[in-house]
MIDOSE-1310 file (N, C-alpha, C; in nm, 2 decimals, decimal comma, always signed):
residues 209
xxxx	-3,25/-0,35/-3,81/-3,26/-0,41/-3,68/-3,13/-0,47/-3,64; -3,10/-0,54/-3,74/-2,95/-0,62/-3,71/-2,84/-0,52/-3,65; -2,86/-0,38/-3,75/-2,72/-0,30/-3,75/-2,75/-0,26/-3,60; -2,89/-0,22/-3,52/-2,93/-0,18/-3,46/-2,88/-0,24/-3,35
xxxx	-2,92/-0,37/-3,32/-2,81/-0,49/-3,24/-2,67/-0,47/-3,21; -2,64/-0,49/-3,34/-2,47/-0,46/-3,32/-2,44/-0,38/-3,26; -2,46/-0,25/-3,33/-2,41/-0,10/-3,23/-2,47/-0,09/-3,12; -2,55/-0,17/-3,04/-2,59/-0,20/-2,92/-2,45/-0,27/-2,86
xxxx	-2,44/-0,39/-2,91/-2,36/-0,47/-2,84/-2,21/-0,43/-2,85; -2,18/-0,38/-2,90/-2,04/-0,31/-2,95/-2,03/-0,16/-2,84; -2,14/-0,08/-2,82/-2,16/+0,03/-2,72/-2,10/-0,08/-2,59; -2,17/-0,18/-2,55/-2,22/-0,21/-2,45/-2,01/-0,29/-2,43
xxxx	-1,97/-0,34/-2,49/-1,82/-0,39/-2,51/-1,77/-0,35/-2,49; -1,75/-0,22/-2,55/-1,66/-0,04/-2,54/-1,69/+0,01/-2,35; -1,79/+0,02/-2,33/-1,84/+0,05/-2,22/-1,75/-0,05/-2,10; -1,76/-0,17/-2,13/-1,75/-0,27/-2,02/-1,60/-0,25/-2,04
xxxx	-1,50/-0,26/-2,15/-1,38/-0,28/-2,13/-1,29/-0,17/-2,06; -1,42/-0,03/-2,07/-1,30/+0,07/-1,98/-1,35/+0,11/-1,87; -1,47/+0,06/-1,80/-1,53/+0,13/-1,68/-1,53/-0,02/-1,58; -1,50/-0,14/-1,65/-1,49/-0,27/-1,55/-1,38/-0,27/-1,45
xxxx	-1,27/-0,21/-1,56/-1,15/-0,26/-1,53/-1,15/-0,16/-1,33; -1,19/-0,06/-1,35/-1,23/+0,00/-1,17/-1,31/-0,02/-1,14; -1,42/-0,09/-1,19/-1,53/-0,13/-1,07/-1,47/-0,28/-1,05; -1,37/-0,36/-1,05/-1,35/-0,44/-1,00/-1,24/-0,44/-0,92
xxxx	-1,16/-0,34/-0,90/-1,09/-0,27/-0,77/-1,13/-0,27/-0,62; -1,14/-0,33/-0,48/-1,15/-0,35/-0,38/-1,05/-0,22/-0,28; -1,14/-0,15/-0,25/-1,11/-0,03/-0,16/-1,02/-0,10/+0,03; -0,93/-0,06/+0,04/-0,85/-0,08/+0,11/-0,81/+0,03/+0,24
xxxx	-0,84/-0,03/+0,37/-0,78/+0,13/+0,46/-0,68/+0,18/+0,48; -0,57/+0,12/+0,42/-0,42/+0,18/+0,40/-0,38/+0,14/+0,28; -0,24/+0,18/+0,26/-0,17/+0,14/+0,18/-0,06/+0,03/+0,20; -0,02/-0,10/+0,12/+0,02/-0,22/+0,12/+0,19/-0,19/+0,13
xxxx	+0,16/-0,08/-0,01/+0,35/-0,07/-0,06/+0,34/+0,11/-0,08; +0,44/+0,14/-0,06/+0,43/+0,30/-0,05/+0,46/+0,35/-0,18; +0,43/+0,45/-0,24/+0,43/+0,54/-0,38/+0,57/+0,58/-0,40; +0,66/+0,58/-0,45/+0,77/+0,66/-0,46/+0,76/+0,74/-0,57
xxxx	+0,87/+0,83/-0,54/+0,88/+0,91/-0,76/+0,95/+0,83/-0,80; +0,94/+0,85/-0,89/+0,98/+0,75/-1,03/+1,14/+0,80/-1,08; +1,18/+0,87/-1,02/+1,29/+0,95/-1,05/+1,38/+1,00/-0,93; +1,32/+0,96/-0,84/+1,36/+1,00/-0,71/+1,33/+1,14/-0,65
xxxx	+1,40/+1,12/-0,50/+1,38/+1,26/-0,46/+1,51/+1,37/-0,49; +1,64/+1,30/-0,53/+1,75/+1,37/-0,56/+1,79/+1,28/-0,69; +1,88/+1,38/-0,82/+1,92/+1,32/-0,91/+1,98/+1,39/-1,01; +2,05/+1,37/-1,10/+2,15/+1,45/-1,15/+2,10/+1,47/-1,32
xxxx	+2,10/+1,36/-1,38/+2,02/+1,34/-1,50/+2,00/+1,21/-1,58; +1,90/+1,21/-1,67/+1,86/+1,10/-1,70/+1,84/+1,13/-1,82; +1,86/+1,00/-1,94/+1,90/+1,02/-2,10/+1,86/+0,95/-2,17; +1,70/+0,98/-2,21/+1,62/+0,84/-2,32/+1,68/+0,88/-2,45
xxxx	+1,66/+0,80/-2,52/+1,64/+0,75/-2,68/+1,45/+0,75/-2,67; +1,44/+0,85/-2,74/+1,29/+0,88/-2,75/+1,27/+0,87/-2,84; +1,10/+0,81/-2,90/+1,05/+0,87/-3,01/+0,88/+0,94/-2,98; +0,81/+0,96/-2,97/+0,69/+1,09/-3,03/+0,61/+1,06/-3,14
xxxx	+0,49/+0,98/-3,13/+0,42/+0,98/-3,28/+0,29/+1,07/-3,23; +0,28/+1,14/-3,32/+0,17/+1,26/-3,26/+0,11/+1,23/-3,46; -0,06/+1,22/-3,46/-0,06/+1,20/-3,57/+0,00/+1,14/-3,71; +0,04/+1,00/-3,68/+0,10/+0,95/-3,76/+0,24/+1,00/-3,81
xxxx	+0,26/+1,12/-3,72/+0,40/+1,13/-3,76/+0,51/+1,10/-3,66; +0,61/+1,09/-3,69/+0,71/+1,05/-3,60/+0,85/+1,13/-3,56; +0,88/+1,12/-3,45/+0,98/+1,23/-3,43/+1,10/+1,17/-3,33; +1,15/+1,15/-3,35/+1,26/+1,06/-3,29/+1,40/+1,14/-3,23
xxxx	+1,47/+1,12/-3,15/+1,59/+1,20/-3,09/+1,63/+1,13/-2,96; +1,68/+1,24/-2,88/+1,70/+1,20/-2,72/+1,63/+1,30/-2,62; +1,61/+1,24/-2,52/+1,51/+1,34/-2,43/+1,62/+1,36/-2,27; +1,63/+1,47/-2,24/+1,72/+1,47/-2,13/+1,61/+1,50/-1,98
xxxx	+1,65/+1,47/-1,94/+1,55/+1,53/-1,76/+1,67/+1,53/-1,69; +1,71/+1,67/-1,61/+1,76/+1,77/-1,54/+1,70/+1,77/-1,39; +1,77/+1,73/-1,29/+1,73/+1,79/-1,19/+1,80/+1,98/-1,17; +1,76/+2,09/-1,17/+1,84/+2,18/-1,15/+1,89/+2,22/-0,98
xxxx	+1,76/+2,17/-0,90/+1,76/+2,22/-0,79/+1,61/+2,11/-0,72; +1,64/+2,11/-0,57/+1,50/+2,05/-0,54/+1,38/+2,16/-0,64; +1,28/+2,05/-0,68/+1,13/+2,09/-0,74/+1,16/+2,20/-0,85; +1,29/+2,20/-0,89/+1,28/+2,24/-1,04/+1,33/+2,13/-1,15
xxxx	+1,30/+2,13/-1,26/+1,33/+2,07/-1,36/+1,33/+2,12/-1,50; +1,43/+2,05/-1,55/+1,43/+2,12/-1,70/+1,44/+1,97/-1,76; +1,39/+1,97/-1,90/+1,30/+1,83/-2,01/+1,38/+1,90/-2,10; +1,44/+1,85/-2,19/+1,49/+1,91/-2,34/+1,47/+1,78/-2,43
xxxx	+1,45/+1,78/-2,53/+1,43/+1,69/-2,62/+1,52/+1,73/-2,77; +1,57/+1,67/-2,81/+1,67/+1,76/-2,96/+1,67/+1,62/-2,99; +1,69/+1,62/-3,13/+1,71/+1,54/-3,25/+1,83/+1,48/-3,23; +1,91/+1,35/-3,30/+2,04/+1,33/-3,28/+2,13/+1,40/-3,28
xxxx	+2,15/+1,50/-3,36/+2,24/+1,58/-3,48/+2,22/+1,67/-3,35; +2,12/+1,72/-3,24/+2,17/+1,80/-3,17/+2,04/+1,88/-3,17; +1,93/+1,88/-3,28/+1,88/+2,03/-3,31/+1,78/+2,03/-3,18; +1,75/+2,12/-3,14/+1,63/+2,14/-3,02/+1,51/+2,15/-3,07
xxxx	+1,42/+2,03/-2,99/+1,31/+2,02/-3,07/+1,15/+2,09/-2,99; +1,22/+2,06/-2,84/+1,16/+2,17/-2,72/+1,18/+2,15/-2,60; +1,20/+2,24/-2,55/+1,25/+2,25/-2,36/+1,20/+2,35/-2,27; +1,17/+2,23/-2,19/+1,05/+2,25/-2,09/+1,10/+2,32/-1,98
xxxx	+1,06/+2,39/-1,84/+1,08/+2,38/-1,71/+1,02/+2,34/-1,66; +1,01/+2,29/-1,54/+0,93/+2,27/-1,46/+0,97/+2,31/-1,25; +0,92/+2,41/-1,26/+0,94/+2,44/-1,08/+0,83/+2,47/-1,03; +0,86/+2,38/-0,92/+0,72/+2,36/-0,83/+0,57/+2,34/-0,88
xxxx	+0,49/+2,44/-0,90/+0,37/+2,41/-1,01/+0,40/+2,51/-1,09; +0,53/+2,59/-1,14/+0,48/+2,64/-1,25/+0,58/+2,59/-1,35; +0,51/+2,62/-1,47/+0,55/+2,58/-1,62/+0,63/+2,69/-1,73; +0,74/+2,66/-1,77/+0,81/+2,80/-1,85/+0,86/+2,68/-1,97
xxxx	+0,81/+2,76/-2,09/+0,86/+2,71/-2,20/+0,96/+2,77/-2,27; +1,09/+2,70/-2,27/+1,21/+2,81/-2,30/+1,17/+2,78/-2,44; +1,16/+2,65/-2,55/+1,16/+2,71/-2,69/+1,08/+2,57/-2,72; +1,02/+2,61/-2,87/+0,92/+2,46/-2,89/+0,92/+2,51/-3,04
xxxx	+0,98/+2,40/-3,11/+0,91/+2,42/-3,31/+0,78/+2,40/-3,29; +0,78/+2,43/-3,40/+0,61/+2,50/-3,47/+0,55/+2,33/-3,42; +0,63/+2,19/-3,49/+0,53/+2,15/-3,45/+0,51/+2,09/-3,32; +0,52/+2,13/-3,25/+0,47/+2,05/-3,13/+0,44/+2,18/-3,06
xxxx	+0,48/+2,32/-3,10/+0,46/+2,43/-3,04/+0,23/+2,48/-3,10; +0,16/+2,38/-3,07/+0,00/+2,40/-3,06/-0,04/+2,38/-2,92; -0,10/+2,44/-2,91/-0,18/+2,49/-2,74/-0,22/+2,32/-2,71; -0,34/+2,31/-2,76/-0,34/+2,14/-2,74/-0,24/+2,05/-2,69
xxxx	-0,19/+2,08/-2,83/-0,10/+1,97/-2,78/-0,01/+1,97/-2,67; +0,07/+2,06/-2,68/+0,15/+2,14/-2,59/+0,14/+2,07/-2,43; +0,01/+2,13/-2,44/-0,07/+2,16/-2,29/-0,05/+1,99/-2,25; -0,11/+1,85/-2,31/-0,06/+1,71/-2,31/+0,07/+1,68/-2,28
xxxx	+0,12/+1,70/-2,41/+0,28/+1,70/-2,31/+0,33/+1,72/-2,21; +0,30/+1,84/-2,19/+0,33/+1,92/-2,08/+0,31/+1,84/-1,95; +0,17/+1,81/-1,96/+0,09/+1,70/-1,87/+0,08/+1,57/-1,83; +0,19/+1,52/-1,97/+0,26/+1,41/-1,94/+0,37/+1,37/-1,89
xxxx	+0,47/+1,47/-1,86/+0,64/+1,48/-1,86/+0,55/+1,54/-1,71; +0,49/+1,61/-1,61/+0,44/+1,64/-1,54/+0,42/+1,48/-1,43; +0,33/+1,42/-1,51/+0,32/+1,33/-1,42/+0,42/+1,22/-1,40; +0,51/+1,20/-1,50/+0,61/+1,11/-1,47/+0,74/+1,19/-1,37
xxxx	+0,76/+1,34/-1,38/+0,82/+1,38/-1,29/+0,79/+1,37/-1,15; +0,63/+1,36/-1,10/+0,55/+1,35/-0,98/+0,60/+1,48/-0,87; +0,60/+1,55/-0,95/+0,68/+1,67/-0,86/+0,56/+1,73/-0,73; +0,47/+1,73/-0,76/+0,37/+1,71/-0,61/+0,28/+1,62/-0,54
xxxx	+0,40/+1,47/-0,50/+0,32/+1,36/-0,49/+0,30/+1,33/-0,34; +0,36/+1,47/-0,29/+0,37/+1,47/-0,12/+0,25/+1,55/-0,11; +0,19/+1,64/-0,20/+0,07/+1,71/-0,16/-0,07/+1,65/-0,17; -0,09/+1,52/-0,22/-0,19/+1,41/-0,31/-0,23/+1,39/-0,17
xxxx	-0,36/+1,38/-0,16/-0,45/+1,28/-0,08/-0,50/+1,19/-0,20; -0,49/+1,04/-0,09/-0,52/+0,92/-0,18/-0,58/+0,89/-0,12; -0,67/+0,76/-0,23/-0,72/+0,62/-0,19/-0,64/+0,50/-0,25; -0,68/+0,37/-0,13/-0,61/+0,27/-0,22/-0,67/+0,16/-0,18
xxxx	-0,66/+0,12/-0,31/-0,70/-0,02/-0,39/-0,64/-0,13/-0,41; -0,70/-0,27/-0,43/-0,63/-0,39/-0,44/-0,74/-0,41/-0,57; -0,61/-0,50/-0,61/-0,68/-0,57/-0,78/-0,77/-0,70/-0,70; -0,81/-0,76/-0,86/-0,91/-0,87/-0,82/-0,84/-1,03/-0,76
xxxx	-0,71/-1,00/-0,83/-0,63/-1,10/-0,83/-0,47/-1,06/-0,71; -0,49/-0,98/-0,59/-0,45/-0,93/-0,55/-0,31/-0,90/-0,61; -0,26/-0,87/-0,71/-0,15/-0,87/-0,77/-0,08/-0,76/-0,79; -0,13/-0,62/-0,77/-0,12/-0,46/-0,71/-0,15/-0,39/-0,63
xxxx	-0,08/-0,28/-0,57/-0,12/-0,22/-0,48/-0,16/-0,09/-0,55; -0,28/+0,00/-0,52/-0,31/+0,07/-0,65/-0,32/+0,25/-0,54; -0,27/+0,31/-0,57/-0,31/+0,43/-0,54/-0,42/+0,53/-0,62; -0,47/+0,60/-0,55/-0,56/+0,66/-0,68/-0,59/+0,79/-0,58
xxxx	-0,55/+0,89/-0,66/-0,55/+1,06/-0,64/-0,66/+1,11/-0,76; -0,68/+1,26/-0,70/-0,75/+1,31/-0,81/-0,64/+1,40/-0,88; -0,67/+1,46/-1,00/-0,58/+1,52/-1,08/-0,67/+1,64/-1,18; -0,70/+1,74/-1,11/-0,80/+1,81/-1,17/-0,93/+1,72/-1,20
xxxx	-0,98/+1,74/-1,35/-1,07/+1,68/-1,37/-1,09/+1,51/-1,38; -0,93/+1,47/-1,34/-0,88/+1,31/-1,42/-0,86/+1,28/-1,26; -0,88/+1,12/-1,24/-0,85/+1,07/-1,16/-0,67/+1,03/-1,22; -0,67/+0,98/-1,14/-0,47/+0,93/-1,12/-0,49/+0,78/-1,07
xxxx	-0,47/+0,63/-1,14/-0,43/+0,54/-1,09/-0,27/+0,49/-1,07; -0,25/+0,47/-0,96/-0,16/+0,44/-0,98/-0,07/+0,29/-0,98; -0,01/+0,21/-1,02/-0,02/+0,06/-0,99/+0,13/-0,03/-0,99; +0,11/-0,04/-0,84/+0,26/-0,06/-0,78/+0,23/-0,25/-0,75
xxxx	+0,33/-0,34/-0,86/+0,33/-0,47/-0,85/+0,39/-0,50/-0,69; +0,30/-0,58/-0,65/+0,36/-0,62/-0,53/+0,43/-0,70/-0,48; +0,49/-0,78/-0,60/+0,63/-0,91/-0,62/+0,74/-0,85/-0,61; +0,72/-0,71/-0,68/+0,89/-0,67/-0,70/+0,85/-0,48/-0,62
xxxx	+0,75/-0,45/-0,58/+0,70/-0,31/-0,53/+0,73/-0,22/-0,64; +0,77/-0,27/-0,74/+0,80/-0,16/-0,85/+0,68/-0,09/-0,91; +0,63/+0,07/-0,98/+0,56/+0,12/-0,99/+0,55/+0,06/-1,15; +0,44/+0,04/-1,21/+0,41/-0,06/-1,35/+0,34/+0,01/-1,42
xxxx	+0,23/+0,05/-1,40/+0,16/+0,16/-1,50/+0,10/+0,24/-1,36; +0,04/+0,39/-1,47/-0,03/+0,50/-1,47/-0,15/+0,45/-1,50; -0,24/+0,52/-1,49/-0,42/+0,51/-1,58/-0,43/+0,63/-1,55; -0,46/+0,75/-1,63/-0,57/+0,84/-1,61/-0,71/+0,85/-1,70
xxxx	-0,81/+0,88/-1,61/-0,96/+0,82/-1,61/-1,04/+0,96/-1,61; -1,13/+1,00/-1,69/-1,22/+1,03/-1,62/-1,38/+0,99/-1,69; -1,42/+1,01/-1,55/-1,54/+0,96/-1,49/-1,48/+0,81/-1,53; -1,47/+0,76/-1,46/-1,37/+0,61/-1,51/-1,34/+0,56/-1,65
xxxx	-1,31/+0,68/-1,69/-1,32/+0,63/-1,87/-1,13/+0,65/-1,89; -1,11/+0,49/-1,94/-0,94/+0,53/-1,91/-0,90/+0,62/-2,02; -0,78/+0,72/-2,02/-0,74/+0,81/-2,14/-0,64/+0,83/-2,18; -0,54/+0,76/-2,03/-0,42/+0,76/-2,08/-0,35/+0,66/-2,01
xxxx	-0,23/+0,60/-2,05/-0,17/+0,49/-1,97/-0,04/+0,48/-2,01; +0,05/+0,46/-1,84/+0,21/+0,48/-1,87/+0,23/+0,34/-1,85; +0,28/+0,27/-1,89/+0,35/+0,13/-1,87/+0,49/+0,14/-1,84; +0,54/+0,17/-1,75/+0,69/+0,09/-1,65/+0,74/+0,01/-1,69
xxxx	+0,82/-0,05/-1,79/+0,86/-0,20/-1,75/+1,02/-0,19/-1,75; +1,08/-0,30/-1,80/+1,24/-0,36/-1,79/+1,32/-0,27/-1,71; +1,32/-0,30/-1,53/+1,36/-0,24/-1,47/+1,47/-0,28/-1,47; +1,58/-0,21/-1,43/+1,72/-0,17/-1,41/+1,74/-0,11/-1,27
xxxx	+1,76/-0,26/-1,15/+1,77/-0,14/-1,03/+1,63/-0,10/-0,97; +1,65/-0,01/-0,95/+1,51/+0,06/-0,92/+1,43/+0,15/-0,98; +1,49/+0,16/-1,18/+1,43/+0,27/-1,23/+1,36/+0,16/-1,37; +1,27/+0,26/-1,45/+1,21/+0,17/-1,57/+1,30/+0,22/-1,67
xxxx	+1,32/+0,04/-1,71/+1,42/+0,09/-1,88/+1,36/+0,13/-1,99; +1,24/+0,16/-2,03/+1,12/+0,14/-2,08/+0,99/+0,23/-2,02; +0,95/+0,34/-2,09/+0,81/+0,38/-2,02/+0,77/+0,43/-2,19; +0,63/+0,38/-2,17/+0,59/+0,35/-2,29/+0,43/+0,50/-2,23
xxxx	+0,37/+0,60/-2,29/+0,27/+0,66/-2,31/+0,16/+0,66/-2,41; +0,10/+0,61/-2,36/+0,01/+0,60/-2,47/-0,17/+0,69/-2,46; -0,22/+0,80/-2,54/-0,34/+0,84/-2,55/-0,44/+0,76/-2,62; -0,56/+0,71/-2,52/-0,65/+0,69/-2,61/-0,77/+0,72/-2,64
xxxx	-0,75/+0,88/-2,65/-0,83/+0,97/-2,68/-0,82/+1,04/-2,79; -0,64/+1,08/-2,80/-0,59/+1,12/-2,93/-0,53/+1,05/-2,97; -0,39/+1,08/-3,07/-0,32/+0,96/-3,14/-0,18/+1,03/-3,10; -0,17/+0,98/-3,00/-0,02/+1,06/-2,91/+0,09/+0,91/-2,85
xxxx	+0,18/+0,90/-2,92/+0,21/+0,80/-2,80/+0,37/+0,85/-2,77; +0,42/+0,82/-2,65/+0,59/+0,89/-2,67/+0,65/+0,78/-2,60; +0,73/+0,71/-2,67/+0,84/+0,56/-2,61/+0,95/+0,66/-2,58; +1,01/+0,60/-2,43/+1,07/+0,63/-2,36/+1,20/+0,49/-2,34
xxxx	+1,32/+0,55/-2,37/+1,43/+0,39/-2,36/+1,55/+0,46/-2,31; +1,55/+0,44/-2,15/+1,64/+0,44/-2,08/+1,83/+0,48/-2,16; +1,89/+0,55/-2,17/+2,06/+0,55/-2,20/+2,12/+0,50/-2,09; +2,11/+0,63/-2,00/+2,20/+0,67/-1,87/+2,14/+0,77/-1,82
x	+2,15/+0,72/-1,70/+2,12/+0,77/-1,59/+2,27/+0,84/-1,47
């Protein structure tokens, strides 16, 4: 009976800590602060110090993002020493994989990545119908799109209009979350990914832009 309780009350904790956090969101008829990309609309290149823990393992290097042309992009990620560890395209909605080692080259996985270097690019944020939201503590302006089967939050502080985190949810169950912080200017020095569904997380630390 005891154990019976607990895993009651522990369901009921689990439950409240990821499905509260949007039902206490307040629906709004416009928008407060406007959405921008995160990268802009024009740019030349941008150069993290990355690491990648996919299953306890870790993979560390630099990550380049490429504007080639409007609405195309190229992601390359290589080790210090140079070696290429995978590189991505990205034009308009479609996806071309120039090369990926074995490990990060699994359909799964892949497909995540893919889906996360996607959303921080925002390469079709002009095609999104939204809604938007105010926190409880009015302290964000919150956009929220759909994304296939995943809703898209989006959460723009409204002291500094800077974009702060991601949440993607579904059926409001959060699953993934980008954290924005130590801005520089107008871009994040710092974007942190985190899955908490799987065991994926990828830190992102600004070089040069």
């Amino acid at each position: 009976m005891k154990n019976l309780l607990l895993s009651s009350f522990i369901a009921i904790l689990f439950s409240a800590c990821h499905f509260g956090h949007y039902s206490r969101l307040t629906k709004t008829p416009t928008e407060s602060i406007s959405l921008k990309p995160i990268f802009g609309d024009n740019f030349n290149s941008f150069l993290f110090k990355t690491n990648i823990t996919v299953y306890g393992k870790d993979y560390s290097g630099l990550l380049v993002t490429k504007q080639m042309s409007p609405q195309d992009y190229r992601v390359i990620f290589t080790t210090e020493l140079g070696m290429k560890l995978f590189d991505f395209e990205f034009k308009d909605t479609a996806f071309t994989l120039h090369y990926c080692v074995p490990q990060f080259n699994k359909p799964k996985l892949l497909k995540v990545i893919q889906k996360d270097i996607e959303t921080l690019l925002m390469n079709d944020l002009k095609k999104k119908a939204f809604e938007y939201f105010s926190d409880s503590k009015v302290l964000y302006s919150i956009h929220k799109t759909k994304n296939g089967k995943l809703d898209n939050y989006y959460f723009i502080e409204k002291s500094s209009a800077h974009l702060v985190k991601i949440e993607h949810a579904k059926k409001r169950r959060k699953k993934t979350t980008f954290t924005l912080s130590n801005y520089q200017t107008d871009f994040p020095g710092n974007i942190l990914i985190q899955h908490h569904d799987i065991k994926l997380k990828i830190e992102l630390n600004l070089l040069k832009k």
